[in-house]
C-alpha positions in Angstrom: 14.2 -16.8 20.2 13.5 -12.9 19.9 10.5 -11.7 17.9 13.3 -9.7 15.9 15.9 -13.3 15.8 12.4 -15.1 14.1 11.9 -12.4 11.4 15.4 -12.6 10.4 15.5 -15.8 10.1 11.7 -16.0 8.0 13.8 -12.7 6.0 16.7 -15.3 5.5 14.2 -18.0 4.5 12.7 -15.8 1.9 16.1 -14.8 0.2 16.9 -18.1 -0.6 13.7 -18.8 -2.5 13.0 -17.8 -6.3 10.7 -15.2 -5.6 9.4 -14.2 -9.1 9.0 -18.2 -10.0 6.4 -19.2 -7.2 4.9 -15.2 -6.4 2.5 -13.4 -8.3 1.7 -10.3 -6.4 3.5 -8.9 -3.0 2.9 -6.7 -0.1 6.2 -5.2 1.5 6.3 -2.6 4.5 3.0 -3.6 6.9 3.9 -3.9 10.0 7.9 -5.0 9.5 10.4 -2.1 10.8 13.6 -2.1 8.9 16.2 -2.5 12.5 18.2 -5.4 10.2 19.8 -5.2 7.0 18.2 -8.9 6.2 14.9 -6.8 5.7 16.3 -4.3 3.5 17.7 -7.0 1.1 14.0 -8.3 1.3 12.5 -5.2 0.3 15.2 -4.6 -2.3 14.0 -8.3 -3.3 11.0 -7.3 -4.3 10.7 -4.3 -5.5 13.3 -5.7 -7.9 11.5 -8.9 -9.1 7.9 -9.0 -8.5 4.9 -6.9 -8.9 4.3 -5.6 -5.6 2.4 -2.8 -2.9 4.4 -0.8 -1.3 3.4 0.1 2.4 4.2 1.6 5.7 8.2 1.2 6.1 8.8 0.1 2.5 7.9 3.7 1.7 10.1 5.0 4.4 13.1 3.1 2.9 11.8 4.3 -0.6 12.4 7.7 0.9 16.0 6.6 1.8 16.9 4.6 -1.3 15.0 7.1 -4.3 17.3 4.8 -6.9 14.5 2.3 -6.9 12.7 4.7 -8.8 14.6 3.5 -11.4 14.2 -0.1 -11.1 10.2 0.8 -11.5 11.2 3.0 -14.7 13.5 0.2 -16.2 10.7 -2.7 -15.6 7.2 -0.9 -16.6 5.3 -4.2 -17.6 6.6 -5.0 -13.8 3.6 -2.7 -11.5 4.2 -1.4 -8.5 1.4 0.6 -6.0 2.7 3.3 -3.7 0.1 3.4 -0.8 1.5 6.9 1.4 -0.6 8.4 3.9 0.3 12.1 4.0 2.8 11.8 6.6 4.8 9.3 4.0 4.3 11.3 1.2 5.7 14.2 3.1 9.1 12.0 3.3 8.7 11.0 -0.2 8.5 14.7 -1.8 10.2 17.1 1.2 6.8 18.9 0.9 5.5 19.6 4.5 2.1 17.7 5.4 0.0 21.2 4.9 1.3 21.4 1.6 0.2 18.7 0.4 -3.1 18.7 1.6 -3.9 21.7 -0.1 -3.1 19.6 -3.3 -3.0 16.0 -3.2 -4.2 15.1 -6.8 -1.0 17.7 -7.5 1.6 15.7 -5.8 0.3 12.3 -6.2 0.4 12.8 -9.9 4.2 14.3 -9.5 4.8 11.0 -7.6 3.7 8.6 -10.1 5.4 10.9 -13.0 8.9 10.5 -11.1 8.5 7.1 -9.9 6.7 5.2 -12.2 4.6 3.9 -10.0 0.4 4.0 -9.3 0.0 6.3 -5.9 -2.3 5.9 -3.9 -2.8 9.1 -1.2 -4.0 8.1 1.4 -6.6 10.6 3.5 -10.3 11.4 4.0 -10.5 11.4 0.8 -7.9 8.9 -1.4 -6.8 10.0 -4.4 -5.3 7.3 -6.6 -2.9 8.3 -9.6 -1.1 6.8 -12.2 2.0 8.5 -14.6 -0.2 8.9 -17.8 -2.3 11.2 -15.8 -5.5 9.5 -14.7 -6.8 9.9 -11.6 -9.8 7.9 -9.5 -11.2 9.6 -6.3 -12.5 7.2 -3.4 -15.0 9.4 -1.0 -15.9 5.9 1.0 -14.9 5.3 4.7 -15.2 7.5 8.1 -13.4 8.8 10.6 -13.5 5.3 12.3 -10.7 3.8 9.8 -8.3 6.4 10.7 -6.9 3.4 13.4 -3.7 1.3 13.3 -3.8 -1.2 10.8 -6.6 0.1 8.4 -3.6 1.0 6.0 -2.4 -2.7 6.1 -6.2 -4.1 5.8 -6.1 -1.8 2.4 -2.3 -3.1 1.1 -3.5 -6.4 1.3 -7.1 -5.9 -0.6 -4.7 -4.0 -3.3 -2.4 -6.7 -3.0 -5.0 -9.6 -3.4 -6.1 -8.0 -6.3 -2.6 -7.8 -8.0 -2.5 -11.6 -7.4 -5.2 -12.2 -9.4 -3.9 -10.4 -12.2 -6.0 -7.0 -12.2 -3.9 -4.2 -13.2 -2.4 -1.9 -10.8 -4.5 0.9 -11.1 -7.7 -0.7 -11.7 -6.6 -3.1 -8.2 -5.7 0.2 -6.2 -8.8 1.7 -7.5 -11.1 -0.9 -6.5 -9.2 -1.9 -3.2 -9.6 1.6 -1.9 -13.3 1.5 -2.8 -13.7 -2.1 -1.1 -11.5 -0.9 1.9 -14.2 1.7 2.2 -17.1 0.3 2.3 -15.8 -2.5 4.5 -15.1 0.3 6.8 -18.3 2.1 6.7 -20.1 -1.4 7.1 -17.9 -2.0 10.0 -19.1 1.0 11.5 -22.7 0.4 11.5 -22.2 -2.6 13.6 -19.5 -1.2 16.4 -19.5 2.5 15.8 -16.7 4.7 14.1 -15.1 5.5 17.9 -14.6 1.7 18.5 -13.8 0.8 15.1 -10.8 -1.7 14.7 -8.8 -3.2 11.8 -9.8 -6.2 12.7 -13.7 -4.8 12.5 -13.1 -4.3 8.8 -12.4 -7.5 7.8 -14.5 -9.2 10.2 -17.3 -7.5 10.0 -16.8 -5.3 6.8 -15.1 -7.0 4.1 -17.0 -10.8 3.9 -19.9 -8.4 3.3 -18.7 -6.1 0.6 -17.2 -8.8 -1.3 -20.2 -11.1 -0.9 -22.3 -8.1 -2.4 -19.6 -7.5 -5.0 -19.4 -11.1 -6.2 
């Protein structure tokens, strides 16, 4: 069996079961490319049924599929987290990556406004935005997170969070600052150059969380 034949089939496995009866919270995106239309109906799943982060490729078939927008605006007691680094956002507003530097607060608010959803920009500095206009700023991190799979370390703080019933942009708020400071403790002990996403859980996040608790 394919690595591509066995996430069918665990696609297939999960359309057959009654997501919004055994799930409180989802992730959708990390690390799963969208090459079959078993992982579309997944996503669509989701977005349609649970409160749920939305990462990576999700937010590339966001891009695609902007109709969603209106399942978030049709279910507002149902949350949903953007998490967009700027490259995503670029594909999500048509505004070119310079742009939106120059005004992130700007376009992650416009985000939220049309979609509905809590955004959560993703840079040196993370801005996270909701539609009735507040906005939290997370300065924590280094350069050292800027490595594959920080993003999907942060989805699934965000995404933990969700699951234990915080709201969305109290979880995205909080998960950006744990991300953060699971990053900069990670750092300490293998540098920012050799920093992993497997250093920020390992050797970040038990730390931050054992401090936070």
């Amino acid at each position: 069996m394919t690595y591509q034949q066995a996430i069918a089939d665990a696609i297939r496995l999960f359309l057959t079961t009654d997501v919004d009866a055994v799930t409180t919270a989802a992730v959708t995106g990390s690390g799963l490319s969208f090459f079959c239309p078993a992982a579309v109906d997944a996503a669509t799943d989701l977005v349609s049924t649970t409160v749920v982060v939305m990462d990576a490729d999700a937010l590339n078939l966001l891009a695609e599929k902007p109709e969603w927008c209106r399942l978030f605006q049709e279910n507002p007691d149902r949350e949903v987290i953007l998490t967009p680094h700027m490259g995503e956002l670029s594909r999500l507003t048509g505004e070119p990556v310079a742009v939106l530097k120059e005004n992130p607060v700007e376009y992650g608010r416009k985000l939220s406004e049309q979609s509905g959803a809590v955004v959560v920009v993703k840079d040196a500095v993370s801005c996270i935005c909701r539609k009735e206009g507040s906005i939290c700023v997370n300065v924590c991190g280094n350069s050292g997170m800027a490595t594959a799979g920080s993003g999907d370390v942060l989805a699934g703080i965000i995404g933990g969070l969700l699951a234990q019933k915080m709201p969305a942009f109290e979880a995205a708020s909080l998960g950006c600052y744990i991300h953060g400071k699971a990053g900069e403790k990670a750092a300490e002990e293998v540098g920012e150059y050799g920093c992993m996403a497997g250093d920020i859980i390992d050797r970040g996040l038990v730390h931050i969380l054992k401090k936070l608790v």
